[in-house]
BASETOR-939086 format. One record per residue (C-alpha): residue in one letter; y, z, x. Coordinates in steps of 0.1 Angstrom, whole numbers, plus 5000, padded with zeros to 4 digits. Layout:
N
AYZX;...
END
This chain:
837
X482550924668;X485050864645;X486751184647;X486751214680;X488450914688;X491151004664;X491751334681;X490751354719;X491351614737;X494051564761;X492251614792;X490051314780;X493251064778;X494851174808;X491251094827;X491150784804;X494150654816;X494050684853;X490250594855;X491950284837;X494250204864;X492050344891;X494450584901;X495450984899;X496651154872;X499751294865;X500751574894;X500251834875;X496851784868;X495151654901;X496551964916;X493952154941;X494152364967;X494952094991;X497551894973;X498151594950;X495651294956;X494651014940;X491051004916;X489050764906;X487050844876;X484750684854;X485450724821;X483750814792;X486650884777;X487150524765;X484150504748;X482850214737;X484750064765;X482850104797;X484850064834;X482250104863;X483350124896;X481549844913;X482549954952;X479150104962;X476049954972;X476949614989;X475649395019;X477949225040;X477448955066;X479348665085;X478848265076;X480147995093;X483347775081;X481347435097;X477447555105;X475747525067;X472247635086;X475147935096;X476447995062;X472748085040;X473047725034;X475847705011;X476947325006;X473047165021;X472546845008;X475646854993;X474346954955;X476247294953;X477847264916;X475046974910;X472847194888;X474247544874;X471747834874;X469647774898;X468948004928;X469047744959;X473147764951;X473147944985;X470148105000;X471348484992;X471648384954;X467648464954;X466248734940;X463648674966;X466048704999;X465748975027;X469249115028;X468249455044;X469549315081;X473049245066;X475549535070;X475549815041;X478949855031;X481150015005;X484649864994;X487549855001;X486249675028;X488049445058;X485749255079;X488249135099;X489349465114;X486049495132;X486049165151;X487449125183;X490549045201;X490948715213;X493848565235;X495248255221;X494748005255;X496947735239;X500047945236;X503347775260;X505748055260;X509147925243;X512447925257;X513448205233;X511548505242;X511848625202;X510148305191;X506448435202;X502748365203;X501748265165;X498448435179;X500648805181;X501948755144;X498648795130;X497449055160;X494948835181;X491748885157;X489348635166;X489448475128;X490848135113;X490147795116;X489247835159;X487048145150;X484447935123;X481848155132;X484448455121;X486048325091;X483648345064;X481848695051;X479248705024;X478848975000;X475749054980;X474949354952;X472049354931;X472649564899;X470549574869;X471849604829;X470349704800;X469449544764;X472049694749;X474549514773;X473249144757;X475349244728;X478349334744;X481549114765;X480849234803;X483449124827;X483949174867;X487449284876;X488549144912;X491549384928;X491749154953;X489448934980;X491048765007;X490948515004;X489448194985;X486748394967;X483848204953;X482248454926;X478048334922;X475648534897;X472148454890;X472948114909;X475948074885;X479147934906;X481348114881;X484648114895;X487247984925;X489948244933;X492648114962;X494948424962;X494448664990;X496448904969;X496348854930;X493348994914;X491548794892;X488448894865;X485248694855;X483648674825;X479948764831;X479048774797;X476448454792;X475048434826;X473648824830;X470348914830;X468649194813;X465349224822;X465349194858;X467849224888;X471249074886;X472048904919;X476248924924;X477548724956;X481448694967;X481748414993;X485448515010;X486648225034;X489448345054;X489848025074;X493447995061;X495948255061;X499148325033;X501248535054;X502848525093;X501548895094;X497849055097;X496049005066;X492749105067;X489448935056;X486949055027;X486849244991;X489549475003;X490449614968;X488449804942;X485649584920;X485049674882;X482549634860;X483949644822;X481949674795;X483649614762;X482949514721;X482849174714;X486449304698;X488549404723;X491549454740;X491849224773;X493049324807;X496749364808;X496449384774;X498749634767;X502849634774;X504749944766;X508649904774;X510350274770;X514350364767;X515650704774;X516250754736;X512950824733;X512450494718;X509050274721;X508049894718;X504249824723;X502549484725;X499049474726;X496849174727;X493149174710;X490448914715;X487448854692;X484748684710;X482148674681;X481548434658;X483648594630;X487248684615;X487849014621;X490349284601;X491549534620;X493549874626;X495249914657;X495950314661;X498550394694;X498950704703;X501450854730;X501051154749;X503051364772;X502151464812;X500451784794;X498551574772;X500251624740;X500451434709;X503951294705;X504150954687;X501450774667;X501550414652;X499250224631;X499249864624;X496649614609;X495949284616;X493148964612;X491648794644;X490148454638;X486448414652;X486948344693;X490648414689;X493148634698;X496348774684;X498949024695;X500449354675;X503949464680;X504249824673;X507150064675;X507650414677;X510150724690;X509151054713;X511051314702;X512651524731;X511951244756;X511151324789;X513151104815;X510950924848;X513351074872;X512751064914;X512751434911;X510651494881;X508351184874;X507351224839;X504851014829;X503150954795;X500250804786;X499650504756;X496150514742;X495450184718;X492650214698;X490849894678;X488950014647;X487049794620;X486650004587;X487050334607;X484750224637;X486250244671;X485749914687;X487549964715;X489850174735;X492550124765;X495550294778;X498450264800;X500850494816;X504450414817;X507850594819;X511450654803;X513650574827;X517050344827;X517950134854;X521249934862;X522849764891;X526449724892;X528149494913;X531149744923;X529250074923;X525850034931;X522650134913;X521950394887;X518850554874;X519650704840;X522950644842;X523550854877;X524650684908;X521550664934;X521650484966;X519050334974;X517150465007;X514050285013;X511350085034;X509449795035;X505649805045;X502549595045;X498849775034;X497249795069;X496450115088;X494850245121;X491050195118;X490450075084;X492549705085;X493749655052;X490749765036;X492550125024;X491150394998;X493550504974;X493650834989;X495350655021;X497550424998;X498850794982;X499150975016;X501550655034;X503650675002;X504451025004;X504551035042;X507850805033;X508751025005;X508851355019;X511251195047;X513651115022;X512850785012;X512850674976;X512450284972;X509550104986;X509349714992;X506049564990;X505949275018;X505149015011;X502849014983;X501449164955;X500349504963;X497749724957;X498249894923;X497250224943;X501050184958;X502050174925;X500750474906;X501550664938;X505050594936;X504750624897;X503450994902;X505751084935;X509250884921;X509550584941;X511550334928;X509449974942;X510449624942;X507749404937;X507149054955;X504948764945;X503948604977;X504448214970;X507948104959;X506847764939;X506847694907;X503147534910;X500647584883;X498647824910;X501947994920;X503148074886;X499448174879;X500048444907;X503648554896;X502048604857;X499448794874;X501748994893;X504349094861;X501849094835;X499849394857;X502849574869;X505349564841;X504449944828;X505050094860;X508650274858;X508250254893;X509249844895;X512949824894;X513049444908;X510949144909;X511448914939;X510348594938;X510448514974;X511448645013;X513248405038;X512448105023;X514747885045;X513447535038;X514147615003;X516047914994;X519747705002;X518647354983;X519047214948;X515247174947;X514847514956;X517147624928;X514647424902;X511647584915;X513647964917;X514447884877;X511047794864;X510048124879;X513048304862;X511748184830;X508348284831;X509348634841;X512048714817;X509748534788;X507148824802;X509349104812;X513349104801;X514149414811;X514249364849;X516749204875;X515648924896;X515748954933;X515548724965;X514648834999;X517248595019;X517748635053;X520248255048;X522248105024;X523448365000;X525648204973;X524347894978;X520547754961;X519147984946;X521148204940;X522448154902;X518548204892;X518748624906;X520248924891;X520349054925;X521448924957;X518749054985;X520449025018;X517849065046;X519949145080;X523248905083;X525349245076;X528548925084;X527948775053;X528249015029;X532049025021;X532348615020;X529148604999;X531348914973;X534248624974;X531748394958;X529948604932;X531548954928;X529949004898;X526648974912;X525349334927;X523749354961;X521049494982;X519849535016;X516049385008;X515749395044;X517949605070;X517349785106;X514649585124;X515049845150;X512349835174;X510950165191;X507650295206;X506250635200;X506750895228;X508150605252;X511750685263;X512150385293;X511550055284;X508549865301;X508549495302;X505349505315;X503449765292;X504849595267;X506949925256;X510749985240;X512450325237;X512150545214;X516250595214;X517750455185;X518950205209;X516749825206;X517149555177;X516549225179;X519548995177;X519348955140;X518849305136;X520749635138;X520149985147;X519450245125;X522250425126;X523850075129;X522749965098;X522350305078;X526350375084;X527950055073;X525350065037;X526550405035;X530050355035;X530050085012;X529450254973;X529249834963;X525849854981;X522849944964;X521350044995;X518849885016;X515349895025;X514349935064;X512149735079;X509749905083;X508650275068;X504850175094;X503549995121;X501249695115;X499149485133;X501049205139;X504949105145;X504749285182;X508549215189;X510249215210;X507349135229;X504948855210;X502548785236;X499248905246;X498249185242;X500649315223;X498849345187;X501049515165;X504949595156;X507349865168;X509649795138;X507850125121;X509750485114;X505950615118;X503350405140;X500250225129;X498750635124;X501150765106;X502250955135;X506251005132;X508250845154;X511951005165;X513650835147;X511850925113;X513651255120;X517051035120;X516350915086;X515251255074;X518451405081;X520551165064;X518051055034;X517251455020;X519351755016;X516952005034;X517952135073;X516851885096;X517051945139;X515151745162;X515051725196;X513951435219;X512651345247;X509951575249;X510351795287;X507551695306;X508751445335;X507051495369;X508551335398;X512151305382;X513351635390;X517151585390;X517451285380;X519251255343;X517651235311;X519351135278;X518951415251;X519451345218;X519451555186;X518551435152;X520451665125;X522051715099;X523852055103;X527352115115;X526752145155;X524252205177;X524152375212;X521652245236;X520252505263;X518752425295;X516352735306;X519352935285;X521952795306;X524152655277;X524952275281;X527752255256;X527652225219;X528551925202;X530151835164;X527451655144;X528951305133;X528451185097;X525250965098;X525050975131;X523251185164;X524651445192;X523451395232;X523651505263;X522851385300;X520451665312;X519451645348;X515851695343;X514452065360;X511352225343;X511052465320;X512352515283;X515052245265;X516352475234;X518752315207;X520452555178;X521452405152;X524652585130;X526152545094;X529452695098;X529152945124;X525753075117;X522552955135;X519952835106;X517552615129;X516152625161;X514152325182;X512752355218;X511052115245;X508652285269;X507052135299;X503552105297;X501052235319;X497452125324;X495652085295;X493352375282;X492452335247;X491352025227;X492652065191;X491751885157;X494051935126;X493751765095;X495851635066;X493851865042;X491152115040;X489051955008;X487351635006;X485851474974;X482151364976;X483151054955;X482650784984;X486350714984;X488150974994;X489651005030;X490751305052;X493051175085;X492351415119;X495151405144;X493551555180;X495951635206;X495751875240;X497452175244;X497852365277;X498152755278;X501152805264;X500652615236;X502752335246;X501251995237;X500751715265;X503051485255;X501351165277;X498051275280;X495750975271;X492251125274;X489450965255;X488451175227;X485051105214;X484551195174;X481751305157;X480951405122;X478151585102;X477551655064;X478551395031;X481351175055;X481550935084;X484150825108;X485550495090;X488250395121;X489850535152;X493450455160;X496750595185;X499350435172;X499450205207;X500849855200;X498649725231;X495649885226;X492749665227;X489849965218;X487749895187;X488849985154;X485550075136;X484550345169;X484050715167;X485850765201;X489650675211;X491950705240;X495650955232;X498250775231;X501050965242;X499151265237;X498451175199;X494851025184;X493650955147;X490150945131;X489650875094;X487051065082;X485450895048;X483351055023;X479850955012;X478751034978;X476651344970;X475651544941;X476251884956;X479152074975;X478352035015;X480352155042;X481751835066;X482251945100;X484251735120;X484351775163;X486051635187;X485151605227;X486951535259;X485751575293;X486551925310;X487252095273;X485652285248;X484452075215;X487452145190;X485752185156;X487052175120;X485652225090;X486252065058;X485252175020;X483551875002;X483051914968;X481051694943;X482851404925;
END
């Protein structure tokens, strides 16, 4: 044991490490045939330390927020914390209850996804039409205080342990539970957790049982929301069982703070929970991506019984690799608590060396180059699932953003799932990172240690924001108190990262001597006189754009609900992309800005809050992950590579000679646009900007060449579509993991028989699936779509329809084969390679 803890092999860390943060290794090595994704081990490699992944196996049902006889009853005869241990807590906390007709489900899990729609009768629509129905903001599910019988889920494993666990510290690791999560085992009410988004851990330790079943229930009330957007209901993060020595090192336990130098600072934290002092060795090694030795550090200290110190350790890699957005180096700490040359315990955390500065008069620099920053902000819900997203889907959104040139990331409005983070770790992302209450309270400090005391070791986090739009506060004196007791607690936990403010108000006034960096969302008018105030104080665009389009729409519909897809529509606070995307560029002062938003979400439906509008168009992709036009706009100005896109597509029966506006997205020198190769001019590609033409609309073939210098390098076209002849399914990959987490995303779409797509067909596709998976949500990217999430069959919306196909677990490879249906067409069929976890 001894030796090989000393000198694991370096597979065994790297797997160590991202079982430990419950995300994928380095690139390099979760390479397969289908591409980088994200893996969720359990390791052995951190022997003694056990971390189980506690997702599988659950039962799910509704209670009642006002019906006790509803709710198992929880809170009869009011005598709920009257007596600790006893099994009549709630009537699920017995061993003896029939669970088998509550719903079987694994986690992440979001119950409220699956409810139904539900108009909101008391809305009186307000004089301004931008000021809409507070039912739209949250996308019309029937849950909250009018939906009692909605607003509560119950959750329920049984587990068993063995004798050897008696002897050990066992705790249960929350990723997050929205929201107001009562935690009862064995008829122990063992914790309260309020936060919707922090995640929180219970010590299990002196209330398991080891000779006979362990009963585990999470009581989630969702009565109350934290946000003005969708936010879910339920265990929608991961759950972990840890396992560790009475010796150990806690969660969070470990900061590592890099420089480029190659230079190293370690903190770790150990807790003794026995009954004894304790002398011990603390041995940190750091490896390289490839898994290679390159710094070791050994220290030695004495715990009191039931107490716990912390170990500052230093050391220097040699030939440092940098944590750059091109080449996203990562390396790996491994700290290792022995007692007289017995491993105790073992963690590890990834981190990077990377530099980061912002500069008031030229911007921000990673490693001391220059970088604008060209980013998005998003929340965590998708088509289908709700907010209850694997880490496979968390990995796939990010790099959907990334490969369009994208390279900063906003997490709005919360603290986000650490999937995000390791994703944009591994892709090179730079993310600012926001705690969701701006208060100095005891619980909102709670959540903001939470926050930087998880998140410090990504390389990824370049800001901490302590807040978005808080008008009632963000411009008062009281508000400056409140923004400088949180400024204290993070620089006394992290001092080696700006402070930033989402403010969409008051910049230069408030808060603003307690940030590092001004965060101007919109208001593009006050940015010079707030440079007169403070010009030493850098800025960025926290929130720009608000642009507002729908997917494969080109005429606005007040009555569908619909805006263009043009690059035309912003709110009055807002600006267009170009708009916006121009005046940041221009300005080398600017850090950049972030646009909202890189998706669509359920929720926020301007400009058009009112039923049934149930989601946003402020997305570059929709609620899918299907791109819209104008993700091709920022893809020509946010990445070097050739980039020509035409728009609309050609198919407009009935409008034969009447004029269509074509536009092309590019980043070349000119393009020529060709009408059924009649040449309709060719036009000089402006800086940040678009070409168009008016085309009177006549069938047939749209062809746009794009040229760099005088030599055609890229060619789009726009066919009219015929009747459709073939049903088609394509996935994102060809491989699925039989792990019970992993996720494959099938886009179906018509074709006719040219091979020309249908670009507003909106056929109902029924899904079906066979082998170690199962369809886990349907979705079109439609913002008025009231179909059901959790379905196997979905309508096209503008031609364009989404399953998520989900794996179960299984011991063996086993083909999947997914098939899709529409009247009049052959069943398209697609076959995926599932191989054992």
């Amino acid at each position: 044991m001894e030796t090989s803890m000393k000198n694991p092999d370096r597979r065994a860390v790297i797997s160590a490490a991202t079982a430990l943060t419950a995300l994928p290794l380095p690139v390099f090595a979760t390479q397969s045939k289908a591409g980088s994704r994200p893996v969720i081990q359990t390791p052995t490699q951190l022997a003694p330390r056990e971390r189980i992944l506690f997702d599988f196996d659950w039962r799910f049902a509704l209670g009642h927020a006002a019906d006790v006889n509803r709710d198992f009853g929880f809170g009869r005869d009011q005598k709920t914390y009257a007596k600790q241990g006893k099994d009549d807590v709630a009537e699920p906390a017995s061993a003896d209850f029939d669970a088998h007709l509550w719903q079987a489900v694994d986690l992440p899990h979001d119950w409220a996804v699956a409810l139904p729609f539900a108009r909101n009768d008391y809305f009186i629509p307000p004089e301004n039409p931008e000021d809409g129905d507070p039912g739209a903001g949250h996308g019309y599910k029937a849950i909250g205080r009018r939906f009692p019988e909605n607003s509560i889920g119950w959750y329920r494993k049984v587990f068993d342990l063995t004798a050897a666990d008696a002897d050990k510290t066992l705790t249960l690791e929350f990723d997050g539970v929205f929201r107001d999560a009562l935690v009862i085992l064995n008829g122990y009410i063992l914790t309260r957790h309020e936060s919707g988004y922090t995640p929180f851990n219970v010590d299990i330790t002196n209330y398991i049982n080891t000779n006979g079943p362990n009963i585990l229930l999470v009581r989630a009330d969702a009565s109350l929301g934290e946000g003005w957007f969708y936010e879910g209901a339920g265990i929608y993060r991961h759950v972990w069982l840890v396992k560790t020595h009475k010796v150990h090192i806690p969660q969070w336990g470990v900061c590592v703070r890099g420089e480029t130098s190659g230079a190293i600072a370690l903190e770790t934290a150990i807790k003794n929970a026995s009954g004894t002092a304790r002398t011990l060795d603390i041995v940190s090694q750091i490896y390289d991506g490839a898994g290679r030795t390159v710094a070791e550090v050994s220290s030695s200290l004495e715990v009191p019984a039931f107490g716990e110190r912390q170990v500052s350790q230093s050391s220097k890699v040699p030939d440092p690799k940098l944590w750059t957005l091109e080449d996203p180096h990562l390396y790996t700490a491994r700290c290792e608590v022995r007692e007289k040359g017995e491993c105790l315990d073992v963690y590890t955390a990834r981190f990077g060396l990377r530099d980061i500065r912002f500069d008031a008069r030229e911007g921000f620099f990673l490693n001391g180059q220059g970088l604008k920053i060209c980013g998005t902000n998003n929340h965590e819900d998708h088509a289908g699932l709700g907010t209850g997203l694997p880490d496979a889907l968390h990995f796939w959104r990010v790099k959907q953003l990334k490969d369009m040139g994208a390279n900063a990331w906003r997490c709005a409005h919360n603290m986000p799932s650490e999937a995000i983070l390791n994703a944009c770790d591994e892709l090179g992302v730079l993310v600012i990172d926001e705690t969701r209450l701006m208060t100095a309270t005891p619980e909102g400090l709670s959540q903001l240690e939470a926050l930087i005391r998880r998140d410090r070791n990504h390389p990824s986090v370049i800001l901490w924001s302590i807040g978005n739009e808080e008008t009632a506060q963000q411009g008062t004196e009281r508000g400056l108190k409140i923004a400088m007791d949180m400024r204290r607690l993070i620089k006394s936990l992290d001092p080696t990262r700006p402070i930033t403010a989402a403010m969409n108000h008051y910049q230069g006034q408030g808060i603003t001597p307690a940030l590092d960096v001004m965060g101007f969302n919109y208001h593009e008018s006050s940015i010079e006189p707030f440079r007169k105030l403070y010009p030493d104080m850098p800025i960025i665009g926290t929130e720009t754009a608000s642009a507002v389009s729908t997917r494969g729409e080109y005429v606005r519909d007040e009555v569908k609900g619909y805006v263009r897809a043009y690059d035309l529509d912003a709110p009055s606070y807002a600006l267009t992309a170009s708009a916006w995307w121009s005046l940041y560029n221009a300005k080398p002062y600017l850090s950049g800005g972030l646009v909202w938003t890189g998706f669509d979400y359920r929720g926020e439906p301007t400009p058009f809050n009112r039923w049934p509008e149930i989601s946003s168009h402020f997305g570059i992709l929709d609620t899918c992950g299907f791109p819209k036009d104008i993700y091709y706009y920022y893809k020509a100005w946010w990445q070097s590579a050739p980039v020509l896109h035409l728009l609309p597509h050609w198919t407009w029966s009935g409008r034969e000679g009447q004029p269509i506006d074509v536009w092309a997205y590019s980043n070349l020198d000119r393009v020529e646009l060709f009408l059924n190769k009649r040449s309709l001019g060719v036009q000089t590609v402006p800086k940040d900007g678009h070409v168009q033409w008016t085309v009177p609309y006549a069938p047939g073939e749209l062809v746009a060449y794009g040229f760099k210098g005088d030599k055609v390098v890229m060619k789009a076209s726009r066919r009219t579509a015929g009747p459709a002849t073939r049903l088609s399914i394509t996935s994102d990959r060809t491989e699925l993991r039989a792990d019970g987490q992993d996720v494959v995303l099938i886009r179906a779409e018509l074709f006719d028989q040219q091979g020309t797509p249908l670009p507003t067909a909106d056929n109902l596709i029924q899904f079906g699936v066979s082998g170690p998976a199962r369809i886990a949500g349907v979705g079109n990217g439609n913002p008025t779509s009231l179909e059901a999430d959790q379905a196997s069959s979905r309508h096209l919306f503008n031609g364009l329809a989404q399953a998520v196909v989900r794996a179960r677990r299984a011991a063996s490879p086993m083909p999947v084969i997914v098939t899709a249906y529409t009247d009049g067409l052959a069943t398209a069929r697609l076959t995926l390679t599932s191989h054992a976890d």
